[in-house]
C-alpha positions in Angstrom: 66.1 155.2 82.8 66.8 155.3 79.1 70.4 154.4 78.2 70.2 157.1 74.8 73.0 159.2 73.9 70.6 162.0 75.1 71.2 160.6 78.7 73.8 159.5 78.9 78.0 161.2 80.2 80.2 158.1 78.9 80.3 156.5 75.3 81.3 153.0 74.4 84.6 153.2 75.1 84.1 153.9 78.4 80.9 151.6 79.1 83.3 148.7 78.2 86.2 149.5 80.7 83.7 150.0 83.7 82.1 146.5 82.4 85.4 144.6 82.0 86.5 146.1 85.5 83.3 145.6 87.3 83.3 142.1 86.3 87.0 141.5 86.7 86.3 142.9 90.4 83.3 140.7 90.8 85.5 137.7 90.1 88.0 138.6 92.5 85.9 139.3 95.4 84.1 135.9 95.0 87.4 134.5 94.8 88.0 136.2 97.6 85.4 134.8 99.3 86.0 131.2 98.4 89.3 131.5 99.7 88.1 133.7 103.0 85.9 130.6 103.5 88.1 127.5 102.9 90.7 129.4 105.4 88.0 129.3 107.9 88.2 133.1 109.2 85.1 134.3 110.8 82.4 135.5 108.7 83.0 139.0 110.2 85.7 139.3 108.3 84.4 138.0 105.1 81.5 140.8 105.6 84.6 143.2 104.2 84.2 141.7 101.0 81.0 144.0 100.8 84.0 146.8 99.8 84.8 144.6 96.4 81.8 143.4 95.7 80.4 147.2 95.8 83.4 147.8 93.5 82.2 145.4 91.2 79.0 146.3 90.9 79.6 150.1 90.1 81.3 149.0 87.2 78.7 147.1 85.9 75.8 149.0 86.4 77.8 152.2 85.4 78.3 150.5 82.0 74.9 149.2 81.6 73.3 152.7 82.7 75.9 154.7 80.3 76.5 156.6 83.3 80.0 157.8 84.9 79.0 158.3 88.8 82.1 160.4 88.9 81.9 162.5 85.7 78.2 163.5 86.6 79.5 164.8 90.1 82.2 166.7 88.2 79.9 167.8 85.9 81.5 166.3 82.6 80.9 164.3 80.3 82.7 162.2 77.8 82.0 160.6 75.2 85.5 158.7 74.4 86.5 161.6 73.0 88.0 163.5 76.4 86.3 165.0 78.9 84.2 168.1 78.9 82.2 170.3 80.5 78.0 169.5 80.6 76.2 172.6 80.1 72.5 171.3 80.1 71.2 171.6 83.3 68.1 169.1 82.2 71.0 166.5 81.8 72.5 167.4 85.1 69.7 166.5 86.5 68.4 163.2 84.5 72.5 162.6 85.5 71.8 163.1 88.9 69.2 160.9 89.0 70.4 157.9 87.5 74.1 158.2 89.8 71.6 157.6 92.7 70.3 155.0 90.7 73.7 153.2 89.9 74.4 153.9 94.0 71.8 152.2 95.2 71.7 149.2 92.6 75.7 148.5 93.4 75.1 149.1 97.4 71.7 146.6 97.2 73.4 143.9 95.0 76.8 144.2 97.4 75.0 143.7 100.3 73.1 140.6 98.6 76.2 139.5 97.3 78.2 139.8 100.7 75.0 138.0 103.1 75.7 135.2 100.0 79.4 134.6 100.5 79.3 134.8 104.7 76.4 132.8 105.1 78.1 130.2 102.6 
């Protein structure tokens, strides 16, 4: 999907919190995981880092697709300069399509991510 201001609900502002936050969360979770691991617990209990990780990964692919996951089910937008209401019902939709898109990136590379720090 194209990241254009056309198609897009959050401006720079807001692509660079979700960045700095998804990676922030990434680094903790594998932290997590490292620590999880020396301790020894069983790797059913490292599988809950799947919760961070999926964190993590919203935040960055909610930056690099411009897209808020929450604003587009709200139906808002913002553009660093507040939040308001979306109108177009074309960009609801190209919205729409791209939330599923930053859901199933974040829940694919989670699960990837998790498998990696159990199986470790």
């Amino acid at each position: 999907m194209s990241n254009d201001a056309a198609s897009c609900n959050i401006g720079p502002q807001g692509r660079k919190v979700r960045r700095l936050l998804g990676v922030a969360m990434l680094v903790g979770a594998a932290g997590m995981a490292m620590v999880l691991d020396g301790a020894g617990l069983p790797r059913a209990v490292r599988g809950g880092l799947l919760v961070p990780f999926m964190f993590g990964f919203m935040g960055v692919f909610q930056a690099a697709d411009a897209t808020c996951v929450a604003l587009a089910q709200q139906g808002m937008i913002d553009m660093d300069d507040g939040p308001v209401p979306l109108k177009d019902t074309y960009l609801k939709a190209v919205l729409a399509r791209k939330v599923r898109g930053v859901w199933l990136k974040s829940l694919a590379a989670s699960m990837v991510a998790t498998v990696l720090a159990v199986m470790a």
